[in-house]
C-alpha positions in Angstrom: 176.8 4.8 27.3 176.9 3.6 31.0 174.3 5.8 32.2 171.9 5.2 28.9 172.5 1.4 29.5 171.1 1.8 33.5 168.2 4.1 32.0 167.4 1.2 29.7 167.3 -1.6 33.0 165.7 0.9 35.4 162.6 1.1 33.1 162.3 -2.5 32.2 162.3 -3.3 35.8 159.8 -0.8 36.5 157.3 -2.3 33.9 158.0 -5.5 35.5 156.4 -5.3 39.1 155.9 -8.0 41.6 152.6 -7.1 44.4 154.5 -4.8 47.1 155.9 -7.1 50.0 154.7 -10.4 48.4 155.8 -13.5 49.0 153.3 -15.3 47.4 151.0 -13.6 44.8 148.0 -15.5 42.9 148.1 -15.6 39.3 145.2 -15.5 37.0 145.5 -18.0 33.6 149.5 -16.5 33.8 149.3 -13.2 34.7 150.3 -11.8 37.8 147.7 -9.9 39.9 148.4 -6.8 42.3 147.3 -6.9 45.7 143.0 -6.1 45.6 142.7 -7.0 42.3 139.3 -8.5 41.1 138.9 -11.0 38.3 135.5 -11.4 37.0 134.9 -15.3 36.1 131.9 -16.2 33.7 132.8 -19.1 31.4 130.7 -22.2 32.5 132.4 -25.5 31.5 130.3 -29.1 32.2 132.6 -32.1 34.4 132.4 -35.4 32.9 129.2 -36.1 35.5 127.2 -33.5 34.3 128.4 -30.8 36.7 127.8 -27.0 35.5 130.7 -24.8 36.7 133.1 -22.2 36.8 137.0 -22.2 37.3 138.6 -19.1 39.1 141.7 -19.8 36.9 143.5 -19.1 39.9 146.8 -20.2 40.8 149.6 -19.2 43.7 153.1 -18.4 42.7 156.2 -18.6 45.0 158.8 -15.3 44.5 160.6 -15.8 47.8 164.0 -16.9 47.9 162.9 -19.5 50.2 159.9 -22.1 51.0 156.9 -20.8 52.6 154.3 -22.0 54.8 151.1 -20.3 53.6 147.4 -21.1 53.7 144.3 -19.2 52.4 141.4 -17.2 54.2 138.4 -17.0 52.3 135.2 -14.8 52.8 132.3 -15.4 51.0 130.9 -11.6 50.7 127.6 -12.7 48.9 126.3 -16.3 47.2 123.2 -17.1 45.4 121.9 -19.9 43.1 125.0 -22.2 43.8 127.5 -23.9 45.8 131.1 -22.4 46.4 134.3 -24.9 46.3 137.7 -24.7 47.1 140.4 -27.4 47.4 143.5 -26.3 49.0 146.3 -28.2 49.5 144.0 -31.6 49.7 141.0 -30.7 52.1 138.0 -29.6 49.7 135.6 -27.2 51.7 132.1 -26.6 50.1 129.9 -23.9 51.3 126.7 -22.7 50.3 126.2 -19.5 52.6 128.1 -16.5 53.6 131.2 -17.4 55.9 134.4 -16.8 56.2 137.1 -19.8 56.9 140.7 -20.6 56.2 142.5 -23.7 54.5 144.7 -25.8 55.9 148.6 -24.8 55.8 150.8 -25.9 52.9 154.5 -25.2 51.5 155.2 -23.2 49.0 158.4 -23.7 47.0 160.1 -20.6 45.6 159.9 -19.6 41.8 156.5 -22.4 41.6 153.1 -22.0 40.6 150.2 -24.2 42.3 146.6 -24.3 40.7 144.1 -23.7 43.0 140.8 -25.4 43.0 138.7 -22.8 43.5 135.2 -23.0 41.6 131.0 -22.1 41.7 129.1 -24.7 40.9 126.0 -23.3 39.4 122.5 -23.6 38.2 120.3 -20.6 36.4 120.8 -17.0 38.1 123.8 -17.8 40.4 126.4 -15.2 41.1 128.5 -15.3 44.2 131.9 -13.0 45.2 134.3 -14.0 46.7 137.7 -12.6 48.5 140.7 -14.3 49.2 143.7 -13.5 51.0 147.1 -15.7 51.0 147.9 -15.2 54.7 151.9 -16.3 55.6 153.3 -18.2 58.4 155.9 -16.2 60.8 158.6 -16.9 62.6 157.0 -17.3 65.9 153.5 -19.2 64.2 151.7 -16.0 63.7 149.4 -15.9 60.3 150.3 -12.3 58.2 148.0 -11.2 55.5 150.6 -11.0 52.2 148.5 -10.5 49.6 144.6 -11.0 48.7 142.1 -10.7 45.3 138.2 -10.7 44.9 136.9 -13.3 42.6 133.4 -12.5 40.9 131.6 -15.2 39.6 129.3 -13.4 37.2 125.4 -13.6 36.8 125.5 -17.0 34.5 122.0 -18.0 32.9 122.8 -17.3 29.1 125.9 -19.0 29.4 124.3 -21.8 31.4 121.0 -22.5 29.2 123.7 -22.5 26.3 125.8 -25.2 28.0 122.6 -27.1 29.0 121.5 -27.4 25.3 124.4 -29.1 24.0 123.6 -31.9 26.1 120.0 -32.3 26.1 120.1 -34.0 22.6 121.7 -37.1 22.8 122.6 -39.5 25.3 126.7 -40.1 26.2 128.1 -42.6 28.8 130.9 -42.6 30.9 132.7 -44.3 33.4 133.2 -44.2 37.4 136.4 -42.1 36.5 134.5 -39.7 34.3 136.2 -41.4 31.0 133.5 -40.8 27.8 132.7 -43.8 26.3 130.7 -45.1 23.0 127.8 -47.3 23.9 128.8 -50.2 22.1 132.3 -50.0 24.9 129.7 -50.5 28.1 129.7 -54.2 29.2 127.7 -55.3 32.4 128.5 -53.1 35.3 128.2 -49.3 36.7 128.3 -46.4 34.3 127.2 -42.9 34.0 124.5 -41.9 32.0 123.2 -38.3 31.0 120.6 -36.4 29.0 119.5 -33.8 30.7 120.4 -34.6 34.0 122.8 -37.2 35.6 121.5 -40.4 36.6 123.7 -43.8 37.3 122.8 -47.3 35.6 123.5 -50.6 35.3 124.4 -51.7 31.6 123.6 -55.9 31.5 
């Protein structure tokens, strides 16, 4: 019975795997990724001003017993058609060319999980790959590679033109903090108006 029982654990553990040597792994919408994985990212969403975009769904996830100081190197391998974001811890970095670059430092507590702003923000045509790596802070204030995964933010014009066309029929407001509001709610001051392109106004 004993040795059925160890049978049993041995092969739950073994369908449960953390990335080899990781002490902090990226997760995508909840799942775990292995070291090298690539997650292809295509659903464009619109910001509250207008902006089309695309979320990495990426977050980082802490499975050392202990805090640790990480930060993350990116490498832009190929962009086109759109501008590559990434805010990480607090410092946002744009970049609209191939480059490679690394965020500041930050601590990661054990057993957390940190979104990641990581996005493309796109017009018609725009693809762009990225690959990052979660390098991890040593001992003596050397950065280690620990773990790394290629984001592909896929060819996006159908899924564009069909975001674009849900706002080109109407006109919506909103305010300085990107809050929707009815046009009867704007009194005189600063708002946001779009159809079919962002533009700011003055309601009197």
């Amino acid at each position: 019975m004993k040795n059925i029982l160890l049978t049993v654990i041995f092969l739950l553990s073994s369908l449960i795997t953390l990335p080899a040597n990781a002490q902090v792994c990226f997760s995508h919408s909840g799942a775990l990724l292995a070291d090298g994985a690539v997650v292809s990212a295509t659903n464009v969403e619109t910001s509250p001003l207008g902006m089309s975009y695309i979320a990495s769904g990426l977050s980082l996830v802490g499975d050392a017993s202990q805090e640790v100081s990480c930060r993350l190197s990116i490498e832009i391998e190929s962009i086109s058609g759109g501008v590559f974001q990434i805010c990480w811890p607090s410092k946002c970095v744009q970049k609209k060319d191939v480059s490679v670059f690394s965020t500041e430092k930050a601590v990661v507590a054990p057993a957390s999980s940190t979104d990641i702003v990581c996005e493309f923000v796109v017009q018609e045509n725009a693809s762009c790959r990225v690959k990052l790596c979660i390098e991890t802070e040593s001992a003596d204030g050397t950065w280690v590679a620990s773990h790394s995964v290629i984001v592909s933010f896929g060819n996006t014009t159908s899924a564009l033109h069909q975001t674009n066309s849900t706002t080109k029929s109407g006109v919506e407001y909103y305010d300085l903090q990107g809050r929707r509001l009815q046009p009867s709610d704007t009194r005189r001051g600063f708002y946001i108006r779009r159809q079919s392109g962002t533009q700011k106004v003055v309601v009197r």
